[in-house]
C-alpha positions in Angstrom: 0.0 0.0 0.0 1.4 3.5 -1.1 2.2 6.4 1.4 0.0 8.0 -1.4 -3.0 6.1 -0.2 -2.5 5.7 3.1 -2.3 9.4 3.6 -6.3 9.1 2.8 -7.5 6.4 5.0 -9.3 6.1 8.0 -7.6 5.5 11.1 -9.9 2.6 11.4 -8.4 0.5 8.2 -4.7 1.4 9.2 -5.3 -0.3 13.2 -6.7 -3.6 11.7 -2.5 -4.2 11.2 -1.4 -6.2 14.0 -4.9 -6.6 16.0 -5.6 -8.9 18.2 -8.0 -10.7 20.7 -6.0 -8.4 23.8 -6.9 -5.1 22.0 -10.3 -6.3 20.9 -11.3 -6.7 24.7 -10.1 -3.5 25.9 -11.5 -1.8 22.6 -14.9 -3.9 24.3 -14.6 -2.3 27.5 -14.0 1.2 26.5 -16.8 1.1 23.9 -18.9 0.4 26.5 -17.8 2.9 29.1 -18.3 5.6 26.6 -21.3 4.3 25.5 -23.0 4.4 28.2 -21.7 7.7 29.2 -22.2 9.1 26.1 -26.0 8.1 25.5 -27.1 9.8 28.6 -25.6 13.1 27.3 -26.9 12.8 24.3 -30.3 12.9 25.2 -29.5 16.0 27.4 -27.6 18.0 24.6 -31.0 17.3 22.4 -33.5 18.3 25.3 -31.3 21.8 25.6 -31.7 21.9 21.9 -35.3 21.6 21.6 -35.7 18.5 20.3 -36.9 14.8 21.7 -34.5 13.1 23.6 -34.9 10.2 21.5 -33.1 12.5 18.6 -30.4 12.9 20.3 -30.2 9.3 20.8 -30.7 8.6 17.5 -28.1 11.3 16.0 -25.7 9.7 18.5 -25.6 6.0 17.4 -25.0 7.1 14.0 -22.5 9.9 14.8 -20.4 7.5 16.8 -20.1 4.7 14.2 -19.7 7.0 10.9 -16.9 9.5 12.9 -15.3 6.1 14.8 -15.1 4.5 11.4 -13.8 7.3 9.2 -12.0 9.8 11.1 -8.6 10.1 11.3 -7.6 9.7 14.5 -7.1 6.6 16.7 -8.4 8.0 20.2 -11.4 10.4 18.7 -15.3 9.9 19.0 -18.0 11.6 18.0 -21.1 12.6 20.0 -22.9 15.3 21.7 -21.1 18.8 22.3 -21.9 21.9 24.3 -20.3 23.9 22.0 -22.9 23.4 19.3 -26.5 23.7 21.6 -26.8 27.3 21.3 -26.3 27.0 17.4 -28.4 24.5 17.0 -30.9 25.8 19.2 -31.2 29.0 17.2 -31.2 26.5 13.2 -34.6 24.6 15.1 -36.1 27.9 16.6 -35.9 30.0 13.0 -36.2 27.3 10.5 -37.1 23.9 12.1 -36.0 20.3 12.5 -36.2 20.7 8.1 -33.4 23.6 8.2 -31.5 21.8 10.8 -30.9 18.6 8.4 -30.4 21.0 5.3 -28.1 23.5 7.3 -26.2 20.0 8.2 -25.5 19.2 4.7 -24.3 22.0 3.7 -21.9 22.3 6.9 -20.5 18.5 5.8 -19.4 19.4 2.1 -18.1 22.4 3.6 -15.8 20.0 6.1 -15.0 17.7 2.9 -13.9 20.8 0.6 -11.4 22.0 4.0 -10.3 18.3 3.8 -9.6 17.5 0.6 -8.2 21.2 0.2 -5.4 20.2 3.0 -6.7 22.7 5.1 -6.5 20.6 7.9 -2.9 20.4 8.5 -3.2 24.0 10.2 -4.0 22.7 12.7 -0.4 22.4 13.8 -0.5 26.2 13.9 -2.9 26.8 16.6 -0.9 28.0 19.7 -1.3 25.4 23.1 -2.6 28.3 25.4 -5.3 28.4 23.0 -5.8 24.8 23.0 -5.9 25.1 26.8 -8.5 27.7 26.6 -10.7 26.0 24.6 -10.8 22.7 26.3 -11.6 24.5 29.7 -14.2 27.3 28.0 -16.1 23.6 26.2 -15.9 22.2 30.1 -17.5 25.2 31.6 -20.2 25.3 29.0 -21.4 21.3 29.3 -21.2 21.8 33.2 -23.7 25.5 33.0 -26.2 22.8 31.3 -26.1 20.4 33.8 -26.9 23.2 37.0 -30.7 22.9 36.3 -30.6 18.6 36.6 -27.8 18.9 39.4 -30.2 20.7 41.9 -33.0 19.6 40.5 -34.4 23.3 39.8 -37.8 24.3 38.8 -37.7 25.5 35.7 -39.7 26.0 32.5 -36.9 26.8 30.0 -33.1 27.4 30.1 -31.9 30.1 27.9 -29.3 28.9 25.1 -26.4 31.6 26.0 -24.3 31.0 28.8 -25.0 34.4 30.6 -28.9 34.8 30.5 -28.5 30.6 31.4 -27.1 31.9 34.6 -28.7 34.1 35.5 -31.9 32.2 35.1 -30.1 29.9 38.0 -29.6 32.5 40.0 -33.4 33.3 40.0 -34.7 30.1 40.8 -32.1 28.9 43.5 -34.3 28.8 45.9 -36.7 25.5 44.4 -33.6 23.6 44.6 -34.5 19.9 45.5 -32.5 17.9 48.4 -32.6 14.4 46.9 -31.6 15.5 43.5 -28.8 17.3 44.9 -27.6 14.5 47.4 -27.4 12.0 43.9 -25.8 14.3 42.0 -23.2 14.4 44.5 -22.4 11.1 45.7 -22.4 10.0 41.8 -19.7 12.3 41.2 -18.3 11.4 44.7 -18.2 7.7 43.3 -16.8 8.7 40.0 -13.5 10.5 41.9 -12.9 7.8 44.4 -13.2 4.8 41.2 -10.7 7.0 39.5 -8.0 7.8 41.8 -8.3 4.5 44.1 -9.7 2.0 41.5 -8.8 2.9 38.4 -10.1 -0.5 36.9 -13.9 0.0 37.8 -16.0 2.0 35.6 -16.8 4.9 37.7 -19.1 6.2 34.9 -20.9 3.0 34.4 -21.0 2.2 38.0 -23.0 5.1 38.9 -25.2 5.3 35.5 -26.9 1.6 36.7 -26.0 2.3 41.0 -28.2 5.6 40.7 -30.9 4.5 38.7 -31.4 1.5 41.1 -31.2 4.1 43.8 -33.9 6.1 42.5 -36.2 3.0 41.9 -36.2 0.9 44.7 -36.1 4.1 47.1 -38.8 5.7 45.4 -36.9 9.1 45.5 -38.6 12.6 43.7 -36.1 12.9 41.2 -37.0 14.1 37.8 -36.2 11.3 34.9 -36.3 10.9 31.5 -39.3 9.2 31.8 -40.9 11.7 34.2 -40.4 14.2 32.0 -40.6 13.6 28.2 -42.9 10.0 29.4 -39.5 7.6 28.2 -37.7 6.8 24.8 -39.8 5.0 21.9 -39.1 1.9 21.1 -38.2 -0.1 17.8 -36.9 2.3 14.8 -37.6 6.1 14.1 -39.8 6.4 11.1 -37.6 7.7 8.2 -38.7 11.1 6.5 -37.2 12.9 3.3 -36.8 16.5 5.2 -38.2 19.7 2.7 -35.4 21.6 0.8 -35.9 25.1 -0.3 -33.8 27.6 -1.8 -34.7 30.7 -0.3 -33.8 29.0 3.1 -31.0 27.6 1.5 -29.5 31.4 0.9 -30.8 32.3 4.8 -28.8 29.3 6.3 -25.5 29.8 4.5 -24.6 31.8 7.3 -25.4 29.4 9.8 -24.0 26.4 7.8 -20.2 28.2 7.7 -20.4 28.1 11.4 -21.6 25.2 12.0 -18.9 23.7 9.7 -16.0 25.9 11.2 -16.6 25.2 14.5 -17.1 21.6 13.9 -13.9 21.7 12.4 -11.9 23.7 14.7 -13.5 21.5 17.8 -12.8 18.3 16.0 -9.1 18.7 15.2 -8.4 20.9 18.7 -9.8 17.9 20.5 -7.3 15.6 18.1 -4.5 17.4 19.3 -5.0 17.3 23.0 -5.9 13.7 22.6 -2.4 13.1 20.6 -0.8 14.5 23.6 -2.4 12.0 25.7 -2.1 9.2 23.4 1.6 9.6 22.0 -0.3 9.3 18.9 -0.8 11.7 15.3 -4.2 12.1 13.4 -4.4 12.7 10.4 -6.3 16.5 10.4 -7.4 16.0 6.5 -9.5 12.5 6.9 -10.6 13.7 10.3 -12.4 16.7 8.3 -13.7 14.4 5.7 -14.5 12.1 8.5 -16.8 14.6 10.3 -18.5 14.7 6.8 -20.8 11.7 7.2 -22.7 12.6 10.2 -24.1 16.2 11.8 -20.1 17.4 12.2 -19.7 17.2 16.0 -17.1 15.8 18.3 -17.1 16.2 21.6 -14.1 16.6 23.7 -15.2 15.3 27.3 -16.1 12.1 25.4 -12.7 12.0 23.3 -11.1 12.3 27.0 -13.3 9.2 28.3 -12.2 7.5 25.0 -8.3 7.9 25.8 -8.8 7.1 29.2 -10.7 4.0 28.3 -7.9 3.0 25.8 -10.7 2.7 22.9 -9.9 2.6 19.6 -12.3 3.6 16.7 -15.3 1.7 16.4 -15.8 0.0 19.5 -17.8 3.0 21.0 -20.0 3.7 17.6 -20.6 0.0 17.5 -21.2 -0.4 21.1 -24.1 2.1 20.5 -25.3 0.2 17.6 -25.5 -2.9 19.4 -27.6 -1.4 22.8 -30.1 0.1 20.2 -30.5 -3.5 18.4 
């Protein structure tokens, strides 16, 4: 096989060189840590989108296969990201779930022009304080979203920006609830003590299934998924051809350039910090092309839980493909 070639191919073909029945278990084993991490928070992202949880669910299974299987880097997932709620929030609010899927086709040939244009390899131009900054400013955003769930607030809607979402907190501290509170923290609680005193138990699964049972056999008043949007459909979504026009098509080229740059930017800053982690090089180029296939999102908290984990590629987009069946 050419250098040529290989220069174009998923990080996905390249690893099947030298696997074995060792790598394949621990691939197991991270693909279904981050699975079942990941599947949680992709129902959240969608509910602070305005959309069904079950859409995030959906958009998440296929993300994580199509990214897993033809990105360009060994360590790099794709799934739900902060970063992108308060764009996509706005898309659904203006044009609809229709604008949404037509804004995300035009932000993926967008990502396979930057790709196949090379413009990917500037990426080993962007300054590290920068690459600092943005992983810290994407940790501080996903956390903002979570305040609501942590203490259990009462609240009708959470603003999409960062400062009015705040502020709504602040306003409605007061209906905090105790038992949502007291989860919240002994699951994180858990999740530090498995990770600096037992590194080889799944913290993140441990507390997904150890609160749950909590909340069900104690009968505690803590708002679920099931509570709230009355659980996730079974069996397949119905398929629909979404409606293209071209007068919306000129009003979301706008959007559809941001959605694409910061798709790209997030995916390839998140490829760096995870090569520093992993010893490891992408390739920036397929990566781009990579994000293509699905809605172009890649979320760094996940990538970190991926690294951790040892994953490699497909085990977390087949993991999710697997649950769903």
């Amino acid at each position: 096989m050419t250098s040529a070639l290989e220069a174009w191919l998923p990080k996905s073909i390249l690893l099947l060189r030298g696997y074995d029945r060792h790598k394949f278990l621990s691939d197991l084993i991270a693909g279904v840590t981050v699975g079942l991490v990941a599947l949680p928070l992709a129902m959240a992202f969608a509910i602070a989108s305005g959309v069904s949880p079950q859409a995030g669910l959906y958009c998440a299974i296929v993300t994580g296969f199509l990214i897993s299987a033809l990105g360009g880097s060994k360590t790099q997932i794709g799934g739900p990201t902060g970063a992108f709620v308060v764009v996509v929030a706005g898309i659904i609010a203006k044009h609809g779930i229709d604008g949404l899927f037509m804004c995300t086709m035009m932000a993926g040939l967008l990502l396979v022009l930057l790709g196949v244009t090379g413009m990917g390899t500037m990426v080993k131009y962007f300054p590290r304080p920068v690459v600092v900054g943005f992983t810290n400013g994407i940790a501080i955003l996903i956390a903002s979203t979570q305040i609501r769930d942590f203490f259990g607030l009462k609240m009708d809607h959470v603003p999409g920006d960062f400062f009015h979402r705040m502020m709504a907190f602040a306003q409605t501290w007061n209906t905090f609830s105790v038992p949502a509170t007291a989860v919240s923290i002994l699951s994180i609680a858990l999740m530090v003590f498995c990770l600096r005193y037992a590194k080889r138990i799944p913290g993140a699964i441990l507390v997904t299934f150890g609160a749950t049972a909590a909340v069900l056999l104690l009968h505690l008043p803590v708002e679920t998924i099931g509570t709230r949007f009355g659980g996730i459909p079974s069996g397949l979504p119905k398929l629909a051809v979404p409606h293209f026009h071209y007068d919306v098509f000129r009003q979301l080229l706008s959007a559809a350039f941001t959605v694409a740059m910061l798709g790209a930017i997030e995916s390839l800053m998140s490829a760096v910090v995870s090569d520093r982690m992993s010893n490891d090089k992408h390739n920036p180029n397929v990566e781009l092309i990579g994000q293509d296939a699905p809605p172009p999102t890649c979320a760094p908290g996940q990538r970190r839980l991926s690294q951790e984990s040892s994953t490699r590629l497909l085990c977390w987009g087949s993991f999710c493909l697997l649950r769903r069946w």
